[in-house]
Structure formats: C-alpha cells, structure tokens
C-alpha positions in Angstrom: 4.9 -16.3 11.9 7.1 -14.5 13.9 10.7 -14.3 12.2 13.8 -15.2 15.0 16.6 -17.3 13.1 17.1 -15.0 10.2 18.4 -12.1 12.9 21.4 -14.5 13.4 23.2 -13.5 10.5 22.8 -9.8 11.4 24.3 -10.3 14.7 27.3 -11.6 13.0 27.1 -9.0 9.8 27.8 -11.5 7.1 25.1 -12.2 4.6 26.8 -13.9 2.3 26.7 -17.9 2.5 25.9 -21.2 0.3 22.3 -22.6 0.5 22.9 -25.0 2.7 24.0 -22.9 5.5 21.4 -20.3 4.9 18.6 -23.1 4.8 20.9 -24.2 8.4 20.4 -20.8 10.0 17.0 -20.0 9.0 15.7 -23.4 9.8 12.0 -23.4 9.4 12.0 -19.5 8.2 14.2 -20.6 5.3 11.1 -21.0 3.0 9.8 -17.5 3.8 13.1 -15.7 3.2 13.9 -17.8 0.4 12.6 -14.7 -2.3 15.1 -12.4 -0.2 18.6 -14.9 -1.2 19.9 -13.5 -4.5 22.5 -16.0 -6.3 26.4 -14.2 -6.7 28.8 -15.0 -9.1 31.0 -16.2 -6.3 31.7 -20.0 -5.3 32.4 -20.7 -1.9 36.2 -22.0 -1.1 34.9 -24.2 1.4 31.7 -26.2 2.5 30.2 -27.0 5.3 30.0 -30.9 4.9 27.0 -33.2 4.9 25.3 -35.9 7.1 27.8 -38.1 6.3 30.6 -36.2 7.4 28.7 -34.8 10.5 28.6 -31.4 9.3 32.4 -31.2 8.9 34.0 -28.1 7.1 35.4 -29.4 3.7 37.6 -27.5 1.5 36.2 -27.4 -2.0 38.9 -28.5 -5.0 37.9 -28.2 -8.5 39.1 -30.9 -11.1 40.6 -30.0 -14.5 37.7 -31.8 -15.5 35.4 -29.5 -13.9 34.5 -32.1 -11.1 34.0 -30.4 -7.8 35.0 -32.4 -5.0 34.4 -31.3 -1.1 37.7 -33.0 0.6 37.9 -32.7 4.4 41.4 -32.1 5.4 43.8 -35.1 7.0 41.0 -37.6 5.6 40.3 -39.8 3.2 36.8 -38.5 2.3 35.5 -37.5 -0.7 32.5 -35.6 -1.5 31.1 -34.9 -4.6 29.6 -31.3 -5.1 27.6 -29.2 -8.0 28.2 -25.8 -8.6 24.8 -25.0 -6.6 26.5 -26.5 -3.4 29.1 -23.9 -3.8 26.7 -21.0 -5.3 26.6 -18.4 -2.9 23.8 -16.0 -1.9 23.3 -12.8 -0.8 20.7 -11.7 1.4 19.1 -8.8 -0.4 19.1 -6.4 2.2 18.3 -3.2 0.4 14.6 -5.2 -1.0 14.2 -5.9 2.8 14.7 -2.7 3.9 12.7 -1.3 1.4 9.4 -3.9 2.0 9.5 -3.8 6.0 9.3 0.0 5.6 6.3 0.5 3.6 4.7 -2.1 5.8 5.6 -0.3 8.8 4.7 3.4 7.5 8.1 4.5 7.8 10.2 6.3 4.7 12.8 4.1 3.5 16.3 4.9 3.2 17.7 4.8 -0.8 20.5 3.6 -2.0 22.9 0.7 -2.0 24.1 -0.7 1.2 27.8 -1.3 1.3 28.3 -5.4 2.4 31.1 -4.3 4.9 29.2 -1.7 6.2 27.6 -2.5 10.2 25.9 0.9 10.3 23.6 0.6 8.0 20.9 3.7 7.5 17.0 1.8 7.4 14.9 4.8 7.3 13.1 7.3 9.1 9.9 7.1 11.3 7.2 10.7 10.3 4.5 10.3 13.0 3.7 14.0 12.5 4.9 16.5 9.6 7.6 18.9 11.0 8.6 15.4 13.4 11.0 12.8 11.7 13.3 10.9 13.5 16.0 8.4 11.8 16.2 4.6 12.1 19.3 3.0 12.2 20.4 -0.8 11.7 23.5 -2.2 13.5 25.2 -5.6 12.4 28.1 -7.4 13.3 28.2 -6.3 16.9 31.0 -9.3 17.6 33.8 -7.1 16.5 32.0 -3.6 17.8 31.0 -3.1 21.2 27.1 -1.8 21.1 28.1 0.9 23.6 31.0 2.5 21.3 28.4 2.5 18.4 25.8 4.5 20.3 28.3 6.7 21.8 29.5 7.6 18.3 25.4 7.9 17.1 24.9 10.4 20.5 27.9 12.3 19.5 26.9 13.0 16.2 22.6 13.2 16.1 20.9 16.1 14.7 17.7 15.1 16.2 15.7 15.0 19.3 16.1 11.3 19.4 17.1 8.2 17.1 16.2 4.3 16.9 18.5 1.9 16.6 17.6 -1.6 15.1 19.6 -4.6 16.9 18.9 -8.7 15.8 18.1 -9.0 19.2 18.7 -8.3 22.9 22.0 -10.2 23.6 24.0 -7.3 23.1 21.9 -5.4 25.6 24.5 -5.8 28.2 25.7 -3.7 31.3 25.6 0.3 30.7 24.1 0.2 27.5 20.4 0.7 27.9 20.9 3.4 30.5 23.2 4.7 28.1 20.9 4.5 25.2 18.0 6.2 27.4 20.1 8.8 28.4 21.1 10.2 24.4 17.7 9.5 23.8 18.4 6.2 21.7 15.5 4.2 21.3 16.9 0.5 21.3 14.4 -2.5 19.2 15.3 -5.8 18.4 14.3 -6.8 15.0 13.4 -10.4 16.5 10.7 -9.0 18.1 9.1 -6.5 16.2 9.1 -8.8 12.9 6.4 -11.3 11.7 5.7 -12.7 8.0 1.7 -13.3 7.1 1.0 -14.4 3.7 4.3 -13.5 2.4 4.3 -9.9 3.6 6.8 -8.5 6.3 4.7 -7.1 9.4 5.1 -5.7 12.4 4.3 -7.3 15.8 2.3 -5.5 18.3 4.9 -5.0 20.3 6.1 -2.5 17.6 3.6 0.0 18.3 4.7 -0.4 21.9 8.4 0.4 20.9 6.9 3.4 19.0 4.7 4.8 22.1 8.1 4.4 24.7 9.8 6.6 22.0 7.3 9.1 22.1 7.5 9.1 25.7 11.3 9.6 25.4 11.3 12.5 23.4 8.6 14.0 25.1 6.0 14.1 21.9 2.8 12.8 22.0 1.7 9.9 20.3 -0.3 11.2 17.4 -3.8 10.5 17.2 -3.9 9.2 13.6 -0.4 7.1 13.9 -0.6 4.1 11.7 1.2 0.9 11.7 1.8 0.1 8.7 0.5 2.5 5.2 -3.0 1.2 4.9 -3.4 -0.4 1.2 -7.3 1.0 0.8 -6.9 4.8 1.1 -9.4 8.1 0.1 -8.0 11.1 1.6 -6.4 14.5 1.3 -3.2 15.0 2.1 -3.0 18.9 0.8 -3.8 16.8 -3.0 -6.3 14.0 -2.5 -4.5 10.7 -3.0 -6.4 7.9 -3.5 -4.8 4.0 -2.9 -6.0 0.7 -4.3 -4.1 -2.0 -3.2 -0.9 0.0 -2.7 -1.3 1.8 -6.0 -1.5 5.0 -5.7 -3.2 7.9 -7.7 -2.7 11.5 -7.0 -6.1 14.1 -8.0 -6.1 17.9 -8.0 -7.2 19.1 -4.6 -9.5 21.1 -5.6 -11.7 18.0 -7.6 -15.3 17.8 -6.6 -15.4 14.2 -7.7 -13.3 12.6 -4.9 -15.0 14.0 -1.7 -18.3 12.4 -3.2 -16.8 9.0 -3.5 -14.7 9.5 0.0 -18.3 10.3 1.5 -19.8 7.0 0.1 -17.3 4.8 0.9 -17.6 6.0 4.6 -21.4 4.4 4.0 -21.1 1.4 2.5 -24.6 0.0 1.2 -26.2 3.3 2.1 -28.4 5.6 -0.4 -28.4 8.9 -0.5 -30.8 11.4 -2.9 -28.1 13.9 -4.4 -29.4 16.7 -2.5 -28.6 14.8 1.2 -25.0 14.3 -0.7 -24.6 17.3 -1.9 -25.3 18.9 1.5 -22.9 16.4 3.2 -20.2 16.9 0.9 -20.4 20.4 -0.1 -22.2 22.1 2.5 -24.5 24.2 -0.1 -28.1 22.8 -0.7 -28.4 24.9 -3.5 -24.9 24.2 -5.4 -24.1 27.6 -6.4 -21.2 28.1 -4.1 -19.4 25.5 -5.5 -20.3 26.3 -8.9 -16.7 26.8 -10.5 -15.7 23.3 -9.1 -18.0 22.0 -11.9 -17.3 24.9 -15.0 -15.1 23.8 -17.9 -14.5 20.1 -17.3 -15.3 19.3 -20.7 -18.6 16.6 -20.1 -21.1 18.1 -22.2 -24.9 17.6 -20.9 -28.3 17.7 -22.2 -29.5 21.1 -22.8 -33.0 19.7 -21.2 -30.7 19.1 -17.7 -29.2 22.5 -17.4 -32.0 23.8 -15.6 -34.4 26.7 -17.0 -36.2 24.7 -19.6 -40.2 24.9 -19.7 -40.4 21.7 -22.1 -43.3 19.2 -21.4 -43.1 15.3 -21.8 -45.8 14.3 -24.0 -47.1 10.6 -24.5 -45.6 10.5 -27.7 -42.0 11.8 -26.0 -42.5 9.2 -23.8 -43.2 6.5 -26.0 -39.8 7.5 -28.0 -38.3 7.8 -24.6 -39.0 3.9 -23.5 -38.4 2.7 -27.2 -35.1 4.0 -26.8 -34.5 2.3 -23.3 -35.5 -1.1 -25.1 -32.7 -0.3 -27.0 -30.2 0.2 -24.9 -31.1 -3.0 -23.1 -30.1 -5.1 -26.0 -27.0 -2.8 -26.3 -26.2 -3.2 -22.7 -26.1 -7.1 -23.0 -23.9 -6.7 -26.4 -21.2 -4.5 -24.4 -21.3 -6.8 -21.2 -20.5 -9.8 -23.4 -18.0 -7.9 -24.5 -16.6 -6.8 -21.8 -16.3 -2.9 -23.3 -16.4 -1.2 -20.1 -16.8 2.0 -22.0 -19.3 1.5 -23.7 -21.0 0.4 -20.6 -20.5 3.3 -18.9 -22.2 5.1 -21.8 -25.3 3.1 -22.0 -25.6 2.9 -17.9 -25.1 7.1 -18.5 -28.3 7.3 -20.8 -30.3 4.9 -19.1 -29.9 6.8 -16.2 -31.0 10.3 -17.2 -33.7 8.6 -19.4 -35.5 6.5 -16.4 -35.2 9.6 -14.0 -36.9 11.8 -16.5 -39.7 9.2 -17.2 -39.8 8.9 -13.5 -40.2 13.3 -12.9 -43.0 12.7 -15.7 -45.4 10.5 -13.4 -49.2 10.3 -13.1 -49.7 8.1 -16.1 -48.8 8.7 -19.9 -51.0 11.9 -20.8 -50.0 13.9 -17.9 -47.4 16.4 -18.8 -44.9 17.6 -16.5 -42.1 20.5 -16.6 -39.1 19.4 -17.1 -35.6 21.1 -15.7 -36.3 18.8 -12.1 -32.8 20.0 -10.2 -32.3 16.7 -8.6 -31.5 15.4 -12.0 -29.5 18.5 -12.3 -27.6 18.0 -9.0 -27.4 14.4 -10.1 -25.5 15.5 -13.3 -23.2 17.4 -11.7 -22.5 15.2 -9.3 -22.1 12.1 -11.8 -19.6 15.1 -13.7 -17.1 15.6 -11.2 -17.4 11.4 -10.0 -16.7 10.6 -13.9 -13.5 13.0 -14.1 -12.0 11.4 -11.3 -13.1 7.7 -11.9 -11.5 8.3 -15.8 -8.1 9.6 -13.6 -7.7 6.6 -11.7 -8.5 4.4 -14.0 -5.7 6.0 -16.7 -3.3 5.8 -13.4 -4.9 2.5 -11.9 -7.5 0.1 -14.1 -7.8 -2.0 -11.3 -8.7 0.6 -8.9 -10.6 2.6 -11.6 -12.7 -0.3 -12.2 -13.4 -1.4 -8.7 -15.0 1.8 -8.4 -16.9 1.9 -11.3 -18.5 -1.6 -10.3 -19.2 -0.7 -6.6 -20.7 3.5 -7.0 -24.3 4.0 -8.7 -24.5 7.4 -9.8 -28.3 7.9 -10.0 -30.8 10.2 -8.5 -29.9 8.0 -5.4 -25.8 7.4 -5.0 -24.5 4.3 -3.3 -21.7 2.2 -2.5 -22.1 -1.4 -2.9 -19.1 -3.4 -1.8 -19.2 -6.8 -3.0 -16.6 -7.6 -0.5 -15.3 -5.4 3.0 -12.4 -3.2 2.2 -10.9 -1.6 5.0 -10.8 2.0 3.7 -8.6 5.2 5.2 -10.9 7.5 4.9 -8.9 10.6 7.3 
C-alpha cells in the first residue's frame, strides 16, 4: 500500500499530536504507522472534539478530582475525557529514518533529530565506492519558502549533487525545479516513492526512476549492480566475505576456502557436483595443491587413511567392522534427531559419510581388495574442512542462518544444495 496521508504532517513539521488526530490524518494508514507513534509525557491543552460536537476544538480543564473534562468555549458543553484522549504521541522519526534506509540500500544518518528542526539530515545514497551523495529531508515548508532552503543547500554542498526529500509536490512551485536542476538538487516526494508490504517500508518503482534522473544529473552512470533496497539473502565478498540471512549478517576472513564453496552451490540450487567438478569451479586447481595453505592449520583433524599416501587394503573382515559400525550409527542418528542435538548430528552424518564412500571405493564384492588413499574422498575432506569452519562461524554469529545451511548443503563425494523453499540469494 502506497503511503500518502502520513506526508501531511511533514509538510506542516509538527509530529506531535493526540491519537485521535493522528488516527484523523492518517486515515486508513493509521494502522500501519501505528508501531511508529511513541506515547510522551505530555497532555494536550486542548482537543479536537468529537462527533457530537462536530469536531469542534475544546479546551481541556482538569478537575481537583482528577476528572478531565473537554469544554468548548462560549458553550454549554461538556465532554468527558481519559488521560489517553489527551496522551500525546510522537512520530518516531529517527526509527523511520533508520528502517526506510536499510530497505532502500542507503546509509542512514545517526543521531537524534531535533523536533524543531525542518532540515533534517536522512542519509546518504553509495551507488559506487568513492561516489556518495547526501539525502536530505525538509518539513514544515509553510513558514520556509522551498526555494530559500535549496538556495541555502546550493550555497553550502560539498558534493557533486544532493537529494532533497519533500511530503510531496505542492511546494514545487514557480522557479523551484529549474532552480533545483540547475545546483544539481535532486527533488523526491516521499508520497511517491513510499509503500508498506507486510509491515516493511519499501520503495515504489518510481524510486529507482528518481535514482536513474540523478545519475543523469550528475553525469555518473547508473551502476550495473545498483540495488534497491539491501537484499536480505546475501553470499558475497565485499574485500571480507559477508554472508546475510535474513538481514543478519556474518562477516568471514577473505581468505576462507569454505564460503566460495557454499557461494558456488547456492548459485545451483538442486544441482550435484563430484568434488573434483567443484573444486575446479571454485578453485581453479584440479589437483588442489595451489591452494594448499587455505586448508593448513585449521584445527579439524582427519583420518590418517584420508590423507592420501596410504597402501592399506579393505579386507572382508574390515568391511564387515566397517557396516557393523554404520548400523550403529543409524540407531545413534535416530537418538540425536529426537533429540534435536544438532551436533551430534553433524558428527554421525561426518562418519557415515567417509564410512559409505570408502565401502563404496572398495567395490566388486566383499573379497576384493582395493587401495585405499582414493583422492576424491581426499578432496571431499578438504572441502567438507573449509565448509565446516565456516558453517561453525555463522552459526556462533547466526544459529538461524548457520542451521539453514547445515540442513540444505550435503557434503559428500557429491556436494548439493537442496532448498526446501526458493531464497532469493545475492550471490555478486
């Protein structure tokens, strides 16, 4: 739903009023907003009336007795009132300010905003690094001409161009967008760029359109990877690699193996890949020892039988001990799922892993031996290595997250990612 009442009050600059009148000037967006109206300590000297009255003003007397009666003046009538007819609240501005930014991919400004203040600072729009450009907010343009506050904002910009945020177009008059073009003064009005879905402040499409005239006004071009709002599913370096679960974000060392594996399968969900196809998508080395160092040191210990260079032969009675053991696991498997012990689960799903892919390098029946040291279960290790440090990071940062991908990445011979639902990722 687009949002149009609500940029009354910033036309006049005064966010400060009694339920009533806010739930009179919103109207039908009054339910929306209603998380943004913060109660004061403050009781309103006068009221606004009621049906009865016709909606005329009434000054509000309290009673030694602590009765609160709304009297309208040269009248007879009475009204009777409660303290949360007089209550008033403030329009939290700041929390606004805050949320439409990170859904709009723009840096909020911090700070308090001063309630007399009709300049207000909003943030700063980064398409590119090296290129930001501020975003201002002006209120209360009754008792300030538009045109004297751009003139002031031309006099006294430091960069190559600067939005300014209006409630809406009925300032617009005259001079003023030529002037505004000619300082390089981006005009919006908030009325059109602003729409609330599912309680969450969005832009309109006609906000990238704002954005792409801007670029043309500056002369910069419109970058290629410009996003409307911070996308809430992100894998992707940004010099570190952050990664972003529903808007919670994790920060890994840049130089981590384990999250350009798991940025490569989410690109393909539902798609399996042996580790040596991965490995040479990722990495770029088929046989792994360029990238050797990335897996030194990371303190997973692995079976001396999968380090590669062992001669040892799987025997029928190996084998036998081998399948006992995954019997055993089974029943410990279905112990730790009705327990929920996710880390024991991990465990079990770790050794009945390299267990089956050895049993499977055996082949050819019982009695036929096989060396072991196969280096697809090597490259499988150190693969699942550096995917296990950085699933333990997130999850210490983000369970959530750390457990979505725990449930959705298989981290056998063949690696996939199995969505159980579509998740928009930002993979770039």
């Amino acid at each position: 739903m687009r949002l149009k009442n609500f940029c009354v009050p910033f036309q006049w600059g005064y966010l400060f009023y009694i339920m009533c009148e806010w739930k009179q000037h919103l109207g039908e967006e009054f339910q929306l907003l209603s998380d943004f109206l913060l109660p004061t300590n403050d009781f309103a000297p006068r009221h606004p009336g009621n049906a009865a009255s016709i909606w005329q003003e009434m000054k509000v007397q309290v009673k030694p007795n602590g009765q609160i009666i709304g009297a309208i003046d040269r009248s007879k009538l009475r009204v009777e009132l409660a303290k949360a007819d007089i209550l008033i609240h403030k329009f939290d501005l700041c929390r606004f300010r805050k949320e439409m930014c990170e859904n709009f991919g723009l840096i909020p400004q911090s700070g308090e905003i001063d309630q007399y203040e009709r300049t207000v600072p909003w943030g700063f729009w980064e398409p590119e690094k090296g290129a930001r450009f501020p975003i201002t907010l002006f209120m209360g343009l009754y008792g300030r001409s538009l045109r004297d506050r751009l003139m002031e904002v031309a006099l006294n910009r430091e960069t190559a161009g600067e939005i300014i945020l209006t409630a809406n177009r009925r300032e617009w008059k005259g001079d003023v967008p030529d002037i505004a073009r000619r300082h390089n003064l981006l005009l919006v009005p908030f009325d059109e760029i602003i729409q609330m879905e599912d309680g969450k402040l969005l832009p309109t499409p006609e906000w990238d359109e704002y954005l792409t005239a801007f670029c043309k006004m500056v002369e910069m071009d419109l970058p290629s990877q410009f996003q409307r709002k911070a996308p809430e599913f992100m894998l992707a370096k940004r010099g570190a690699w952050v990664f972003r679960f529903d808007k919670k974000e994790t920060i890994a060392g840049a130089d981590w193996p384990g999250p350009a594996f798991v940025q490569f399968l989410l690109q393909n969900p539902g798609a399996e890949f042996h580790v040596e196809k991965l490995w040479q998508a990722v990495m770029g080395s088929p046989s792994g020892t360029r990238f050797e160092h990335a897996f030194a040191d990371d303190g997973i210990a692995m079976p001396e039988s999968l380090l590669g260079g062992a001669d040892e032969v799987l025997d029928a009675e190996a084998k036998a001990a081998y399948e006992k053991r995954l019997r055993e696991l089974s029943e410990e498997r279905q112990k730790a799922e009705a327990d929920r012990d996710a880390a024991t689960l991990e465990r079990i799903e770790a050794e009945f892993e390299a267990i089956r892919t050895t049993l499977e390098s055996s082949g050819g029946g019982l009695h036929r031996p096989k060396k072991l040291g196969d280096p697809s279960v090597k490259l499988r290790d150190r693969i699942r290595r550096g995917i296990n440090v950085f699933l333990d990071h997130v999850s210490d940062h983000d369970p959530e997250g750390g457990q979505y991908l725990r449930n959705t990445i298989k981290k056998g011979v063949f690696m996939q990612y199995s969505p159980s639902r579509k998740i928009d990722w930002n993979l770039s």
